[in-house]
N, C-alpha and C positions, 0 to 999 in steps of 0.2 A: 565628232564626239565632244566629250565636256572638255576634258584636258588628257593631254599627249604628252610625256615625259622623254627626253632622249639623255642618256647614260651617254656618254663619251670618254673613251680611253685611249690613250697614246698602247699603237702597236708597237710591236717593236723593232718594224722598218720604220717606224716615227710617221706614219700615215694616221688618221683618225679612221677608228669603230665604233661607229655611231647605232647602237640600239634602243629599237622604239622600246618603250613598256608604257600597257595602257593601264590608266589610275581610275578608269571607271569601276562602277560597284561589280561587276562582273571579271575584273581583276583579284579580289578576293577569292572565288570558287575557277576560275581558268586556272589557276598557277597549282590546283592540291595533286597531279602527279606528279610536278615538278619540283614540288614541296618532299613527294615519299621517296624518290628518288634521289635528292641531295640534301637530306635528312642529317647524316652525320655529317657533311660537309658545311651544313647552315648549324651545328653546334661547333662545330672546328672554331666557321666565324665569330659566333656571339665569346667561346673562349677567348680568342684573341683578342678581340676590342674590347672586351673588361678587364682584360690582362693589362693592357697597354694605356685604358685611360685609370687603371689604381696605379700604376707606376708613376705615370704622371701626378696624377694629385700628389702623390709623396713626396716629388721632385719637386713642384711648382709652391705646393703651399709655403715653405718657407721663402719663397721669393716676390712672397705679394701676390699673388695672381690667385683669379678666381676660381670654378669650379669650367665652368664654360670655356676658359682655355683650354685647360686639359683636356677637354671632349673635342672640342676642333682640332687640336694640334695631335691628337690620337687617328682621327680619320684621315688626316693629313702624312700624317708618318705611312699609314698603313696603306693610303694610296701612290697613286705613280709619281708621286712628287717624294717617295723615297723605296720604302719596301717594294709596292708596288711594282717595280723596275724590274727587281731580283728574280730571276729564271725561277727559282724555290715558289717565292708568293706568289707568283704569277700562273703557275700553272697547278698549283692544288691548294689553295687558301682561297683565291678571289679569283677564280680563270670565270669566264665569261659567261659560261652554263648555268653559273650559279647566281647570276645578275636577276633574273626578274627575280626569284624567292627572295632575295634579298630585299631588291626594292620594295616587296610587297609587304614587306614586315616592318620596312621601315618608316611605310605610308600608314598602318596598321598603328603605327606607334605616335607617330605626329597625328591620328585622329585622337589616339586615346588622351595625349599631354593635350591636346588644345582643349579640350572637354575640363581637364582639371584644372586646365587656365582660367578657363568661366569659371566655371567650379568656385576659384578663390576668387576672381573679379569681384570687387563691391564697387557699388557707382556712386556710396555715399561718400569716402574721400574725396571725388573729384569733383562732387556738390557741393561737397564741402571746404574745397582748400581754398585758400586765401586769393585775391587779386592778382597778390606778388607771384605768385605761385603759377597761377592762370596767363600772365604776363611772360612767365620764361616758359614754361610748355613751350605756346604760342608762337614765343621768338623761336623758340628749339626746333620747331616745326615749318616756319617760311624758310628764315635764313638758310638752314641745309637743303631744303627743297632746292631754291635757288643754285647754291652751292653744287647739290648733285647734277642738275642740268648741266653746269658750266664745266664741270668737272671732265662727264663726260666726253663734251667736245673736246676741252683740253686737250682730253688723252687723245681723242682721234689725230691732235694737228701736232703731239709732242711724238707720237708712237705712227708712222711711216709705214708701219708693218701692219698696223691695226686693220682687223678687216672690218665692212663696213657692213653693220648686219640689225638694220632698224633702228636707226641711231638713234629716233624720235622716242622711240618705244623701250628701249634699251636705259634711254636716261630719266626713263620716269622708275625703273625699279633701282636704279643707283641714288636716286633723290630719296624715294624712301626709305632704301636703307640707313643712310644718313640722318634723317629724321630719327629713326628708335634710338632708346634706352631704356634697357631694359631692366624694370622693375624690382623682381627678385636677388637678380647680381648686383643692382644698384646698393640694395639692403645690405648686401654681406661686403660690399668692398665697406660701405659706413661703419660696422660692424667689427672688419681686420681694422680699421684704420681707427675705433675708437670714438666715432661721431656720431653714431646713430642716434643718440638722444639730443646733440645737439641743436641750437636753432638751424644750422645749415642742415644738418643732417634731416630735421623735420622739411623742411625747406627744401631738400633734395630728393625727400620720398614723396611729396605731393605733385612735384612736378615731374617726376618719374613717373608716376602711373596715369597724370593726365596727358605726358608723348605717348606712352603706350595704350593707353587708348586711342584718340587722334590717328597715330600709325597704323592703327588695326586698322580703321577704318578706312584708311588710306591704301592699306593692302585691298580689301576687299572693293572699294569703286574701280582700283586701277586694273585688276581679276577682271571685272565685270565691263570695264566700256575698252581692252584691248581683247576681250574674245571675240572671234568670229561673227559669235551675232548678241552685237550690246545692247540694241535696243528693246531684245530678248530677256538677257540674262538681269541685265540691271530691273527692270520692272517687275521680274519674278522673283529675286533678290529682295528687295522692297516688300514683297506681300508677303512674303514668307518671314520677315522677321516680324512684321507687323501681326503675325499669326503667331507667330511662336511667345511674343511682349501678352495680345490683350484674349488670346484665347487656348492656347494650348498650356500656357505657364496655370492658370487658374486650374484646369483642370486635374493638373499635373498634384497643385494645392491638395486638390479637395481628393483624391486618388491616395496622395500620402498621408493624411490626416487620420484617413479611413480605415490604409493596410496597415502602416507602423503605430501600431501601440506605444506608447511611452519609449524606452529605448531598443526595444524588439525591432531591429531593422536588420531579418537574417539575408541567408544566403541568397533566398529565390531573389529575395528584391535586388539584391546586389547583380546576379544576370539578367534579372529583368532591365536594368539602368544599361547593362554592358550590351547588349543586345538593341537597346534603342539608340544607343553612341553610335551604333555603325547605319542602324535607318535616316536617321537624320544627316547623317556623314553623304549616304548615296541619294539624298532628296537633295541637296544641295551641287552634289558629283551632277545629277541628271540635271538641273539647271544649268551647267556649264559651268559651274565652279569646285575649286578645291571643295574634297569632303570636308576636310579638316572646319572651315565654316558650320556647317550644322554642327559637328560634336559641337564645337565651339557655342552657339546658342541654346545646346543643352545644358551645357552647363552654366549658363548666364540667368535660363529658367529654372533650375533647380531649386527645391525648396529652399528655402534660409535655415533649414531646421540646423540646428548643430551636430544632431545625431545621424544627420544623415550625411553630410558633411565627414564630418570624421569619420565613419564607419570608409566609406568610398574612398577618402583619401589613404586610409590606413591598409585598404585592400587594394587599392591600385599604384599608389604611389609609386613603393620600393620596386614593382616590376617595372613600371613603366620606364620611370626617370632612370632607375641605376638596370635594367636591361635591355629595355625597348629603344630608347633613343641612344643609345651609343649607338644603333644599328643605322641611325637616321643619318648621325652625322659620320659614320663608313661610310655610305652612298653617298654623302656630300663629299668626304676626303676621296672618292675615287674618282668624282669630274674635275677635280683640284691637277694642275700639271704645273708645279711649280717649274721645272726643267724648262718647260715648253715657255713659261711666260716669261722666263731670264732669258731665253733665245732671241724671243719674238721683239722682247720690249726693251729700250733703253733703260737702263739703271738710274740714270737722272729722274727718268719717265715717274717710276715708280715713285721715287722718295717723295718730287714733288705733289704726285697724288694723294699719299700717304698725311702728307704734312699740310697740305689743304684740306682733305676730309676731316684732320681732328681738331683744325682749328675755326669749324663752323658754329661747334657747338659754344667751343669759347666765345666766341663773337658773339654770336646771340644773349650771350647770358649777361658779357659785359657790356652790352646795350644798355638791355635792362637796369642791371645795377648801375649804370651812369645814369640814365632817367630817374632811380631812388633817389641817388645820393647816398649810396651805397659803399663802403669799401672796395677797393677794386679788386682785393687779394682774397675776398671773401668770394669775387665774381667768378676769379681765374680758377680758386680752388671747383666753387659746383660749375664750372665748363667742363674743366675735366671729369667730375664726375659723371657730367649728361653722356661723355663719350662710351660709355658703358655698354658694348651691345653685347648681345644674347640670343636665344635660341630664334625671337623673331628674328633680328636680320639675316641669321640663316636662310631662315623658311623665306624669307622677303626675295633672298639670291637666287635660291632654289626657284622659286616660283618663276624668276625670269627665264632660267636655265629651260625648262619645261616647256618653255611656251617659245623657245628659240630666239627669244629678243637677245640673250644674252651668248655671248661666243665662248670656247674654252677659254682664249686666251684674258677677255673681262670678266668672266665669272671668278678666274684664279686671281685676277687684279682683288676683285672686292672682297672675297676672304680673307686674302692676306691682309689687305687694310681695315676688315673689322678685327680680326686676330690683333693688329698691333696695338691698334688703337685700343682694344682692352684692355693689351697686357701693359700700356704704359700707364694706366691711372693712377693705380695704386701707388706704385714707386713713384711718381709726379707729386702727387699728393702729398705722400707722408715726406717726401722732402723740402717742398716749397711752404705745405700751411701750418703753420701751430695756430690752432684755435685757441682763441681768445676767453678765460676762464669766465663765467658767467657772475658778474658782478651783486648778489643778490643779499644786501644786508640786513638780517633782520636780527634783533636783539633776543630773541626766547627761543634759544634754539636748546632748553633743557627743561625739565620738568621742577628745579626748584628756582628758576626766572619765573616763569607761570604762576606758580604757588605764591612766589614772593608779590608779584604784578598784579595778578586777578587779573589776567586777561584771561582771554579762549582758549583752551589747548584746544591745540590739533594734534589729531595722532594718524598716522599712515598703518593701518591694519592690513597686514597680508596673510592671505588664504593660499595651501595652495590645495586643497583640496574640498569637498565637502564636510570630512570630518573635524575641520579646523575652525569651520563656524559658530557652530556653541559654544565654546569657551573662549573663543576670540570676542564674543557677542557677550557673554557672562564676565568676559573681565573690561569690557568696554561697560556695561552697567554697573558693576564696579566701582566705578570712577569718580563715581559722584557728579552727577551733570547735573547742573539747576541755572536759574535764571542770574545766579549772580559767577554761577562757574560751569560756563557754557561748552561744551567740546566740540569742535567738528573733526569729524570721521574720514577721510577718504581710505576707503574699503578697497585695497586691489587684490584680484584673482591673478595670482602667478601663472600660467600656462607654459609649459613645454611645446619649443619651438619643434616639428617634426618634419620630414621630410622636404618639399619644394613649399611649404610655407614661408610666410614674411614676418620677419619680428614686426611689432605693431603695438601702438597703445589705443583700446575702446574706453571712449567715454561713455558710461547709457545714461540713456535718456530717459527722465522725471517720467514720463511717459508712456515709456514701454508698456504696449498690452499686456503684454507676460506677466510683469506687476498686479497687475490687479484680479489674477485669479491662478493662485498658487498651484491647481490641476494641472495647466499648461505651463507651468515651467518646469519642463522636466529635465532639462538639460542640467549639468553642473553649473556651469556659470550662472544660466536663471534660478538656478534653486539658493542659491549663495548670494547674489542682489535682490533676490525676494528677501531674504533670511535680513540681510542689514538693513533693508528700507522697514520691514516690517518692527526693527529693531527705535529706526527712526520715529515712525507712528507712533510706539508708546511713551515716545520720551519726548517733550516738548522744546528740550532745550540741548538738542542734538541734531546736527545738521549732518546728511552723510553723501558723498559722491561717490559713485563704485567704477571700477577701470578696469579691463581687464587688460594685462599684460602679456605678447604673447613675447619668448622670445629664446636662444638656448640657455640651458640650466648656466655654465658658465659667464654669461655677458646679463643674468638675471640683474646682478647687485648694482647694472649702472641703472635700470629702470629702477630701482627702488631706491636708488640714492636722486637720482635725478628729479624724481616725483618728487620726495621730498626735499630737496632744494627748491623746488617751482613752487609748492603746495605751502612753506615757510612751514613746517610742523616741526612740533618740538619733541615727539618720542617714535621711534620705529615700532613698532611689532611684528615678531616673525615666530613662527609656531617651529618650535624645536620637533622634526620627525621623531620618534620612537617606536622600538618592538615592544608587546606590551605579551604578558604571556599567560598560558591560562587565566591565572587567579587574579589578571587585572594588576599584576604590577609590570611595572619597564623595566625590562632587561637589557642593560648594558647602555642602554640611553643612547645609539650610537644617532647619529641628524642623516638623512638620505642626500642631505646637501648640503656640507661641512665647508665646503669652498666657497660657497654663496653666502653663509654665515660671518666666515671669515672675514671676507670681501665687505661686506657690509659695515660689522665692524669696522675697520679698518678706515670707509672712507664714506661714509655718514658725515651729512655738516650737523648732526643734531642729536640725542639720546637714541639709546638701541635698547628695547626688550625681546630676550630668549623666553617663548612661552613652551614648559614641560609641558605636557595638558595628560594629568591624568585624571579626567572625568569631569573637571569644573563647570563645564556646562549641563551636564545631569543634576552637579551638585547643587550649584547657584538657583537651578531653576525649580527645586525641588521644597523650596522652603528653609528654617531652621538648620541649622549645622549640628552632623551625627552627635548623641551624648554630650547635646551643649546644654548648660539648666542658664546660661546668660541671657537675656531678654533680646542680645542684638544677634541673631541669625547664624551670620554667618563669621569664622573665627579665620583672620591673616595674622602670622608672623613674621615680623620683619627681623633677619638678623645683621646685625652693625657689628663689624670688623676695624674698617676706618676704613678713609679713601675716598675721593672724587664720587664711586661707584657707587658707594654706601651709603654715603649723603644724598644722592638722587633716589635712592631706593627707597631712603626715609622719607622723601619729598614724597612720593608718588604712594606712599603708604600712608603718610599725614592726610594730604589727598582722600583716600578712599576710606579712613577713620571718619572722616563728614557724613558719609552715606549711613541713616537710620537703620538698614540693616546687616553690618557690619561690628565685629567688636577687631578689635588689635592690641597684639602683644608685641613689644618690641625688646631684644634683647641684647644687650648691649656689652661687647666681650672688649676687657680691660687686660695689660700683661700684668702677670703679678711677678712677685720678686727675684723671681729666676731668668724669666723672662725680660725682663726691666734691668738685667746685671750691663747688657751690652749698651744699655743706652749710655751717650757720652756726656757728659760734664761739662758744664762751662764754668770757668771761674770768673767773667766778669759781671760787676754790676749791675752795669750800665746798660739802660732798657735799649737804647739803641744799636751798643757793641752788640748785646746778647740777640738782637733782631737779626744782625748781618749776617752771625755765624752761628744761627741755627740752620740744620740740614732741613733736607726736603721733609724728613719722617716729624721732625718735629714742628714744620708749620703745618704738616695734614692733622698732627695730633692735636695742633691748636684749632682749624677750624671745626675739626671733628667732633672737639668741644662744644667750642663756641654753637653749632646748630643743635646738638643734640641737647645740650641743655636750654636754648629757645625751647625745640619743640618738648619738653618736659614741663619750661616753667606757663608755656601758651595751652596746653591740656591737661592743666589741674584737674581743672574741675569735671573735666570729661571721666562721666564712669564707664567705658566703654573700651579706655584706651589704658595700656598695661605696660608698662617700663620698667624693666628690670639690667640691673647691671650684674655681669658675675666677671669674675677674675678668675684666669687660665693660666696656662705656663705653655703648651703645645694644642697641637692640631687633636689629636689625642681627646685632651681635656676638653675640649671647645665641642667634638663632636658628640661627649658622653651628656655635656648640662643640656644639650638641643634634645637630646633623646628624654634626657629629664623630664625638660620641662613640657616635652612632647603632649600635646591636651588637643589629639585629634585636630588639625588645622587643617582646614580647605586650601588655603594656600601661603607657601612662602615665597617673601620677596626678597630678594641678597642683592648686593652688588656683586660685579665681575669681578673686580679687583684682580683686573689683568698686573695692572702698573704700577700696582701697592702687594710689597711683599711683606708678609707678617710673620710674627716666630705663632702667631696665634692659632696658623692653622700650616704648621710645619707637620712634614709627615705624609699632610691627605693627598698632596700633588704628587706623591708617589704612583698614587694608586687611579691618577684621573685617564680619562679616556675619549674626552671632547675637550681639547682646551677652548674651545668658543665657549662654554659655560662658565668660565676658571673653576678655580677649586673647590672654594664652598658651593656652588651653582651642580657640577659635576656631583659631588661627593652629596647632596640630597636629592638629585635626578638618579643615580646608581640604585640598580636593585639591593643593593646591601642596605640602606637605607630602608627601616622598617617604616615606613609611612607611606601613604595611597596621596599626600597631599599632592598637589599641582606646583612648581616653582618657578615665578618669572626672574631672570637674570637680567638687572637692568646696569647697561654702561652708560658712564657721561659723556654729553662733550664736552670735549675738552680742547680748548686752541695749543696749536703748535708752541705757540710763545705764552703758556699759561706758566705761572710761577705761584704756588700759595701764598697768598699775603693774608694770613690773617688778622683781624683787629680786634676780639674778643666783643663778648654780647654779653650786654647789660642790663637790666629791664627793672624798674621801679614798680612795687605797689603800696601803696600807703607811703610809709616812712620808711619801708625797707629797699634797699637795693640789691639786686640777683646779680650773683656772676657765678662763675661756672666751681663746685662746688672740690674741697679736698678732701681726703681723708681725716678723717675724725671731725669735720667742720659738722655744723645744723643748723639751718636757716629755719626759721618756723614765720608763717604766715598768719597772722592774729590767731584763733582761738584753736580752728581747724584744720590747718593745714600744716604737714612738716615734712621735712622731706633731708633723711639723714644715711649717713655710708651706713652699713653694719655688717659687723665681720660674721661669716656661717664658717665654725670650722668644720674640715670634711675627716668624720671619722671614720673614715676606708683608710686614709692613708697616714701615713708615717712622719711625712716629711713636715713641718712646721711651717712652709711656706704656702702649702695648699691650702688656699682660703679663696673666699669670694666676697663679695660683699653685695648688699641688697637695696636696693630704692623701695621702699613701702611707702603708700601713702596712709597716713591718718585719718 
């Protein structure tokens, strides 16, 4: 027949029980009385091994160790190399009766994972990956070959005891073992350890998935020329995948095209798919190979669609992975005899096997890197990552166990040395490498460098969902793009890393059919890089790249710091989550992702905006701004506090004052006399004493100046653009003139003014609820906040060792000289222009101090 599995269990006169189970398709329907009658005995089992591998993850995550220990070292506990032993498990948990149902669900379960293996397989990163990349695979792949051969023998000439049971045969499945690493573990040991975005880290996911291919294929030739009859199986092997590549995949195409509607991919189709996982499983079994092969091709044919994609993985996943293969790696823990292989084998034996297997992959890599001219500590660190194995060298061990090339006593060898060799990565790693910070200098890493420069902005736009488009798209038009103030876009689609998926970063391509006929992108991602390309189209002077990012909500903020650090862009954008409630306002503004926000902030080399969005892209695209009689459209207010924060928010509002359909008000909150009581006094003269020992509050007050009155004295003449000062005492007062001066605004712009404390806006941090917003930011996102406008929160960068220095701004026209204006002072500009303080008393109140005063233009 195809293949013959034999289960081996240490008795307990210490004799072997060797039980056939046969893994043909007819092993599915032979085992269903044996199934009704150990019915509660096979949920006993599945209780137990989910008990015992969440115990473990609990226990192992804080120790570095991956997901894939814990599942091995679960089957391992739970067979005769511990529990297993105990008179209790032995005879009502796992007694012998209950062996085939077991196996048969456990084979049930390795067809259904290899299917979702294709499934995710893409063959464009391995088309795609670099030389270097191609170069360590490659080496990762001879060198342990090699290795596994010699190893083998080794053990036969170090191990006296060893029996000798096809040693030829036995050392090609210990060679392949050796060869994997495994793909998905690779990702998340990158991931615990902080380097996923890294060059190595890119560098050790491209060559991860071209071993695991490679290996794959290496499992299936070696399947195929040690059965019984190779010259059989391999040639039937061959046309069937050639069948499945240039004629069954198309059909497959044109079959889903036809039944899934747009996102309608129900139920029927989903058994319809689970149902053909197991035909192609037993077309593959009848060739003389593992089923697991055909699912495996199913899934490699599968449409690309995304919705078909995600639907399947979201309905098979969470059974599969967290209930069906614990059962896979029980049957592998119950051929495991750890007892028997300490008896059998010298102790030296081991270690030295142990300590050559994990040093094949390092050799290999530090080949390579000695042929670049490479660093070596850069080699040693991705060696040890290559050591990474996973669920294939399991199935790789397994598959020799089955076919009898491999003995109890070297089957328990080679799991215990892919077991080690996993769990030493991590801890290896994070103790020998510190990565080397990526050295990437570029000067505009804010939006009033930009402004000041006239170079490109770039801005890094993220989406994370479909709703986040139009107003991410209406305040990128916004921005004012033209020929002499050019933007480029890189657009990424945030994704949620789910289940046995791989964080990943998609570049698309200029290309894509999906592009070019809006009907067929129905997916979210396609509807979202339609949306920005088609953004690009009408603007001439707007270049845009879209990426999609997959990766967990947690470790989001290195991809988006990352990108832009690579991309040199000078402002983030991140669309601030919100509940919005009946009548269209936000309630309580709270972000679904407050830690990624955080994060972000936090450790950006470049400006950050929090976009509110309520409605700006309806609004934007609708024409005119509600109840405006202003000729320019659409109406922003910027409010000026002081601070790093503020001054970038004026920049990026200066900015979008350029755009023809645009007007801006900007309003400028001064302390008045009560306010102003605590500021400190200097008695000296002397411009230089007085520079030393001014505080931080008073060099941001000078620069704060110094720009705002630039950009006052550089937009005279603009009638579009609107500057007013008023004078406050508290948060209070600051919150009542905004409401004042309230004239329906599309959108306001604030600084964060995380790191600037003001007595201006004392009080409202009482009452905040997202500090990622700060206060002002919060306190006009809050439903209490009578307005429907939209508000971007823009933070600076700002370096570690920044110090205000400022130098005051001066500007000549005619014969007059500008500097930055006092009370009671008036500069007038020939006939037209004047621009003077003026005191508004406010006759609500009492106090004499409550004044403000007013910039008018003439």
């Amino acid at each position: 027949m195809a293949e013959s599995g034999y289960l081996v269990n240490r008795t307990k006169d210490g004799s072997e029980a060797c039980y056939y189970v046969n893994q043909t398709g007819g092993n599915y329907f032979q085992s269903t009385s044996a199934l009704t009658t150990s019915l509660p005995l096979f949920v006993l089992q599945v209780s137990v091994v989910l008990f015992t591998t969440r115990l473990l993850l609990l226990i192992l995550r804080p120790l570095r160790q991956p997901s894939i220990v814990a599942l091995i070292t679960a089957g391992v506990l739970l067979g005769p190399s511990a529990l297993g032993t105990t008179p209790l498990f032995f005879d009502h948990v796992l007694p012998f009766k209950a062996v085939k149902v077991l196996e048969t669900f456990a084979n049930l379960a390795l067809v259904y994972y290899m299917f979702l293996f294709g499934l995710e397989m893409d063959l464009k990163p391995i088309m795609n990956s670099g030389s270097e990349a191609i170069r360590i695979a490659i080496s990762g792949i001879l060198i342990p070959l090699g290795f596994g051969f010699g190893l083998f023998y080794l053990f036969q000439l170090l191990d006296s005891n060893a029996k000798e049971i096809s040693s030829f045969k036995g050392s090609i499945f210990w060679a392949i073992t050796l060869t994997a690493t495994n793909f998905p573990d690779v990702t998340q040991v990158l991931t615990d350890l902080k380097l996923l975005r890294t060059d190595m880290g890119r560098l050790a996911m491209s060559s991860a998935v071209s071993s695991d291919f490679f290996t794959w294929i290496l499992l299936v030739v070696a399947m195929a020329l040690l059965n019984a009859r190779p010259y059989y199986v391999l040639p039937s092997i061959l046309a069937f995948v050639l069948l499945c590549g240039f004629v069954i995949r198309p059909v497959i195409s044109k079959i889903a095209n036809h039944a899934v509607k747009g996102d309608d991919f129900t139920e029927q189709h989903i058994w319809f798919v689970l149902g053909w996982i197991v035909f192609f499983g037993f077309i593959t079994d009848a060739f003389g190979l593992h089923s697991m092969v055909g699912s495996f091709m199913l899934g490699v044919i599968m449409p690309r669609r995304e919705v078909i994609r995600m639907k399947l993985m979201e309905r098979l996943d969470d059974f599969v992975s967290g209930i069906m293969m614990p059962l896979f790696f029980l049957t592998s823990g119950t051929r495991t005899d750890a007892g028997f292989m300490l008896k059998e084998t010298p102790w030296y034996a081991i270690i030295i096997i142990i300590f050559l297997s994990f040093g094949a992959k390092i050799l290999s890599t530090l080949l390579v890197f000695l042929l670049h001219n490479k660093p070596m500590e850069d080699g040693f660190a991705l060696g040890v990552i290559m050591n990474t194995k996973g669920v294939m060298s399991i199935i790789i061990i397994n598959a020799g166990r089955n076919i009898k090339v491999l003995n109890n006593q070297t089957f328990t060898l080679m799991v215990f040395s892919a077991l080690a060799m996993t769990c030493l990565v991590e801890p290896i790693v994070a103790a020998t490498y510190k990565p080397r910070k990526k050295l990437l200098r570029y000067k505009h890493r804010t939006i009033e460098s930009v402004l000041t420069n006239g170079v490109e902005f770039k801005i890094l736009a993220c989406v994370l969902s479909n709703r986040d488009a139009p107003c991410m798209i209406s305040l990128l038009e916004a921005s004012n793009a033209g020929p002499d103030f050019p933007i480029c876009v890189i657009a990424v689609h945030l994704v949620e890393l789910t289940g046995r998926n791989t964080a990943m970063l998609i570049v698309h391509d200029h290309s894509m059919t999906s592009m070019s006929n809006p009907i067929r992108a129905k997916s979210e991602s396609d509807q979202i890089i339609f949306a920005f390309k088609s953004y690009e189209k009408r603007n001439g002077a707007v270049s845009v790249q879209t990426i999609t990012a997959i990766s967990p909500y947690e470790n989001m903020h290195e991809d988006i710091c990352s990108l832009a650090l690579d991309k040199r862009v000078s402002l983030i954008i991140i669309p601030f989550q919100t509940v919005l409630t009946a009548d269209g306002r936000v309630e309580d503004a709270k972000s679904t992702f407050p830690a990624m926000n955080q994060y972000v902030l936090e450790n950006a080399t470049c400006s950050v905006g929090l976009l509110v969005d309520r409605g700006l892209g309806s609004i934007m695209q609708t024409g005119p701004a509600r109840n405006s009689s202003s000729s320019k459209g659409h109406r922003i207010a910027m409010i000026f506090i002081g601070g790093p924060d503020d001054r970038e928010a004026l920049a990026y509002a200066w900015r979008m004052a350029g755009h023809p359909g645009i007007s801006l008000t900007v309003l400028r909150f001064l302390p008045g006399r009560i306010a102003a009581q605590s500021t400190p006094e200097h008695g000296s003269n002397s411009h230089d004493e007085l520079f030393s020992s001014m505080t931080i509050e008073e060099r941001e007050k000078r620069l704060d100046d110094d720009y705002t009155y630039e950009f006052m004295f550089k937009t005279l003449d603009d009638e579009s653009i609107t500057y007013t000062e008023k004078v406050v005492n508290n948060g209070d007062e600051t919150l009542a003139e905004i409401r004042r001066n309230d004239a329906d605004f599309d959108l306001y712009i604030v600084g964060r003014g995380e790191k600037t404390r003001s007595v201006l806006t004392s009080g409202l941090s009482d009452w905040n609820s997202c500090q990622e917003l700060g206060t002002m930011g919060d306190t006009l996102a809050s439903s209490n906040f009578a307005s429907h406008a939209s508000v971007l929160v823009v933070q600076q960068y700002v370096p570690k060792n920044y110090i205000a220095n400022p130098h005051g701004f001066s500007a000549s026209l005619g014969s007059t000289t500008w500097r930055p204006l006092m009370v009671g002072d008036q500069v007038s500009f020939g006939n037209t222009t004047s621009i003077s303080h003026q005191y508004v008393y406010d006759q609500d109140e009492d106090d004499d101090d409550d004044y403000d005063y007013d910039y008018d233009r003439k």
